[in-house]
C-alpha positions in Angstrom: 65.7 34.8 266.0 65.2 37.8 268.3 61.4 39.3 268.7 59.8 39.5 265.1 56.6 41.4 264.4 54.0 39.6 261.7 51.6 42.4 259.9 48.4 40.7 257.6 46.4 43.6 255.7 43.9 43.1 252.7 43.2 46.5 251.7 43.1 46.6 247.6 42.3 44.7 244.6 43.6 43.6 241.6 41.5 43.1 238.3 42.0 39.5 236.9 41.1 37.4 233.5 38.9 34.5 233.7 38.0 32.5 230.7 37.3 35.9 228.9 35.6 37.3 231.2 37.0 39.6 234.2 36.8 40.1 237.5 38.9 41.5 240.9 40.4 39.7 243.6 42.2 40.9 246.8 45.7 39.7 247.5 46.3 38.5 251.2 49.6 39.9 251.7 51.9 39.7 254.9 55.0 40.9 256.4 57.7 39.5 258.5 60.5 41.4 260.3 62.7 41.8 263.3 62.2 44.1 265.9 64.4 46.6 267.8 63.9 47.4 271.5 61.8 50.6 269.8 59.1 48.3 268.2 60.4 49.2 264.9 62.2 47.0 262.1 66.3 46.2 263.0 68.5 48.3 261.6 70.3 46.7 258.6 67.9 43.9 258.4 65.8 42.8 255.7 62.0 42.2 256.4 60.3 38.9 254.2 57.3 40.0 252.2 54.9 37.0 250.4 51.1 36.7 249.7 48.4 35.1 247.5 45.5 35.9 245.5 44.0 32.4 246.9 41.8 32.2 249.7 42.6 33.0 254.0 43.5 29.3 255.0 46.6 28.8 252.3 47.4 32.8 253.5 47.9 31.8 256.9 49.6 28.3 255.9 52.0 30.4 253.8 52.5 32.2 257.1 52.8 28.8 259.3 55.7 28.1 256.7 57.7 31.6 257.0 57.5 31.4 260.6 59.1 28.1 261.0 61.8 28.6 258.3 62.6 31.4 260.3 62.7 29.6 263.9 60.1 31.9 265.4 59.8 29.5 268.2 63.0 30.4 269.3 62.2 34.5 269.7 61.3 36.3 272.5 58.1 37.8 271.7 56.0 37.0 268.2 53.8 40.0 267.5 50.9 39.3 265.2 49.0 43.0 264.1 46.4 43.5 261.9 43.1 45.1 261.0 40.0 44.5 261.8 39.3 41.6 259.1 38.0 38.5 261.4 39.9 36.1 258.8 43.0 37.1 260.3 42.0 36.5 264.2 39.9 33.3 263.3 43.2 31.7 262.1 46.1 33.1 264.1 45.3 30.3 267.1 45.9 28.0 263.8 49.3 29.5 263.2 50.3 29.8 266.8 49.9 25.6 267.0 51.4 25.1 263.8 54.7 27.1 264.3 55.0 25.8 268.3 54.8 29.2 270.2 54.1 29.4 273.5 51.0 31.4 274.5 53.9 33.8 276.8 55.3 34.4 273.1 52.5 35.7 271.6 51.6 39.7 271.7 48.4 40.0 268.8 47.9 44.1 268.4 44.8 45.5 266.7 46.1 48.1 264.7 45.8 51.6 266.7 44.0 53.5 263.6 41.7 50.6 262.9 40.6 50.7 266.7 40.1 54.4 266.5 38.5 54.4 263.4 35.8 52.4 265.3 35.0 54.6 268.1 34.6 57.4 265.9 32.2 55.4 263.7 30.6 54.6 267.3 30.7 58.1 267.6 29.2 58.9 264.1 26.1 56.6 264.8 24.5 58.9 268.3 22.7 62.1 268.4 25.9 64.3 269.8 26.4 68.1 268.2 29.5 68.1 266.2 31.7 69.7 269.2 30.3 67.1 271.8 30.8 64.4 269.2 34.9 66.0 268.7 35.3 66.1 272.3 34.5 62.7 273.0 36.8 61.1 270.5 39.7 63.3 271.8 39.4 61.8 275.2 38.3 58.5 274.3 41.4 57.9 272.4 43.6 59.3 274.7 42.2 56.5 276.6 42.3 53.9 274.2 45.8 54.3 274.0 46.4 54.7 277.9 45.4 51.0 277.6 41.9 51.5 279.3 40.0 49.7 276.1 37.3 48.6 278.8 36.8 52.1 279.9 36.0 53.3 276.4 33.8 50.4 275.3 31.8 51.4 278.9 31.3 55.1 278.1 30.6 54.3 274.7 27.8 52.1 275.4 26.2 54.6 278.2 26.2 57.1 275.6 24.5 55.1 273.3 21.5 54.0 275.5 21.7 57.8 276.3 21.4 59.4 272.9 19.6 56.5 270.8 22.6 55.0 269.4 22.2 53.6 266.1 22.7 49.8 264.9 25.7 51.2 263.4 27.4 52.9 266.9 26.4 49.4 268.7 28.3 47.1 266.0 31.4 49.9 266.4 30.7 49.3 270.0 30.7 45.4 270.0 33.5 45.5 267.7 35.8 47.2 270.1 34.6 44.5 273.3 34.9 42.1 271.0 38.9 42.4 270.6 39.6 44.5 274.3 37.9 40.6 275.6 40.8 39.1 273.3 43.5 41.1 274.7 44.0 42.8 271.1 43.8 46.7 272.5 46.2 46.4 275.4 48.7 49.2 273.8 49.7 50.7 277.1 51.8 47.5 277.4 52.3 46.9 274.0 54.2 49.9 274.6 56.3 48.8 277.0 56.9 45.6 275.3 58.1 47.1 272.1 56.0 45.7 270.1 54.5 48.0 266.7 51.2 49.1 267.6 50.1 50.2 263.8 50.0 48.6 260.3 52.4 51.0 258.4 54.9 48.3 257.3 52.0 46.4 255.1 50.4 49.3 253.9 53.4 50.4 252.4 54.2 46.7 251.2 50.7 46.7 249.6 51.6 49.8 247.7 55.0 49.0 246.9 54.5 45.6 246.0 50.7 45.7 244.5 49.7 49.3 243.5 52.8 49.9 241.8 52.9 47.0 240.1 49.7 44.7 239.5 47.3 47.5 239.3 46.9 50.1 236.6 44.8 51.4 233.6 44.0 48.9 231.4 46.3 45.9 233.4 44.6 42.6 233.3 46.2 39.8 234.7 45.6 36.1 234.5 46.0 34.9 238.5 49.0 32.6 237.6 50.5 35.2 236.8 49.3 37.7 238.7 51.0 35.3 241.7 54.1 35.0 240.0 54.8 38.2 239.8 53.9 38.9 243.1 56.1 36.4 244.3 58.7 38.3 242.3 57.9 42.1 242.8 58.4 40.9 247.0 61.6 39.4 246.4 63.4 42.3 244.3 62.1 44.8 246.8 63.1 43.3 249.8 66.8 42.5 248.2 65.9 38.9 248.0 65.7 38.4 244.2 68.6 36.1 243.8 67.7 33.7 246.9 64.2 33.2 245.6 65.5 32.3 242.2 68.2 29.8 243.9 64.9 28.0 245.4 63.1 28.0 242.6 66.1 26.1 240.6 67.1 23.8 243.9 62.6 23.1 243.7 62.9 22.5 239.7 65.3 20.4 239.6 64.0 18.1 241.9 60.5 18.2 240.4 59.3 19.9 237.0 55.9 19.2 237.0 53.6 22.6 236.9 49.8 21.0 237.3 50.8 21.4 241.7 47.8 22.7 242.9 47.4 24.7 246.4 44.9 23.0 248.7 45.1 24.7 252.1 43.7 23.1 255.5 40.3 24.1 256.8 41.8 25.8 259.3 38.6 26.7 261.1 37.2 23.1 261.3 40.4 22.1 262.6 40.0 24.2 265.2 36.4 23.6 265.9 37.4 19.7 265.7 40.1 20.3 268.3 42.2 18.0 266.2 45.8 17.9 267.2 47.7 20.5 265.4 51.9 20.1 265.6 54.2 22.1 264.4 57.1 20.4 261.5 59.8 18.6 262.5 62.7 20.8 262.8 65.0 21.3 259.4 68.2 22.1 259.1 68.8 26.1 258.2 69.6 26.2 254.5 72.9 28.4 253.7 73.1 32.1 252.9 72.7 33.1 249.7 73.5 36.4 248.0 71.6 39.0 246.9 71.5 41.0 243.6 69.4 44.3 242.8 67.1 43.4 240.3 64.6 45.8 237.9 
């Protein structure tokens, strides 16, 4: 496998039934593709979309699982990108042990909008006119994306002991040290790493694969099903409709049973416990399967 990119996004919600009564739940969804020397997907490959409605841990498991399948330990770079959700960064570490990477593997981006969005909330919370306030984000950004994250987190925060920031600029403000500290808002290299600096491949999965299909006036769903077909909406849009049924029968005839419930690992405690995480023992690569368009 040659550098892949990872995207995790939670951005919409889906409305469910519950023992007649209802409610709504976001799906965790995820990405997984190849990357040319450009930071985008390879040309006339075929990213691997999946997600649940359960909770972060058995999202990041399901994760874990895609990236071993796909021998991620073997690629050059891993990039993991997402937004701002702490979820996501609290369990990555988790996934990194799991699969076997190499901390010289791993590239984790903050998405470039979400870190902007975030100094102009800064921005938003101090007592600046509205052309001091538009000036200040133009050059800020510029140098957020120069790479100088620490440079913007400083002016931001002599600005807002300056103009009376509110609590809302210093939690923008802390937000932003808080992932420049983790080495999430280094773009200037991620730029010359080729690796995707925004979240466009999941947002559009989350529209293709969820706001077309699970979401709409008076659609309920019961969350078995609102899994399956999420399973299934993935696979015909990504081409991969006939090598997820394949699995299913090769998994059904082995074992019928449909009372299998999902309990993830506490992947936090695990961490916290600094209990020895290993990755899988290596499998053989399953053969190629075909693939057929599908409704």
């Amino acid at each position: 496998m040659s550098d892949s990119s990872t995207q995790l996004l939670e951005k919409t919600s889906v409305y469910l039934r519950n023992e007649g009564s209802f409610t709504h739940s976001e799906p965790k969804l995820l990405i997984l593709f190849e990357l040319d020397e450009h930071g985008r997907m390879k040309a006339k490959t075929r990213p691997w979309i999946d997600g649940t409605f359960q909770g972060p841990d058995q999202c990041m498991e399901l994760l874990a699982l895609h990236l071993h399948r796909l021998g991620a330990s073997e690629a050059e770079v891993v990039t993991f990108l997402g937004d701002g959700a702490p979820w996501i960064w609290e369990r990555v570490p988790w996934a990194v042990t799991r699969v076997g990477l190499r901390a010289e593997q791993v590239v984790r981006v903050l998405d470039f909008c979400h870190a902007v969005h975030h100094v102009s909330l800064a921005l938003a919370g101090l007592n600046l006119t509205p052309d001091e306030r538009q000036r200040w984000y133009r050059t800020l950004r510029k140098l957020l994306r120069a790479g100088q994250a620490y440079q913007v987190t400083a002016s931001l925060s002599l600005l807002a002991e300056e103009k009376s920031g509110t609590e809302a600029a210093w939690t923008a403000i802390r937000f932003l040290e808080k992932h420049a500290s983790a080495g999430h808002l280094r773009y200037r290299e991620f730029r010359r790493l080729g690796v995707p600096m925004g979240s466009g491949a999941i947002e559009s999965a989350i529209r293709r694969v969820v706001n077309l299909r699970l979401k709409g006036n008076g659609l309920l769903w019961y969350i078995e099903n609102a899994e399956g077909m999420l399973v299934l909406r993935a696979a015909a849009l990504t081409g991969r409709w006939q090598e997820t049924l394949a699995q299913v029968r090769e998994t059904m005839a082995r074992d019928r049973g449909l009372d299998w419930q999902w309990i993830g690992p506490d992947m936090p405690e695990e961490l916290k416990a600094s209990d020895e995480i290993k990755p899988p023992e290596a499998q053989p690569k399953g053969e190629t399967r075909t693939t057929d368009n599908a409704a």
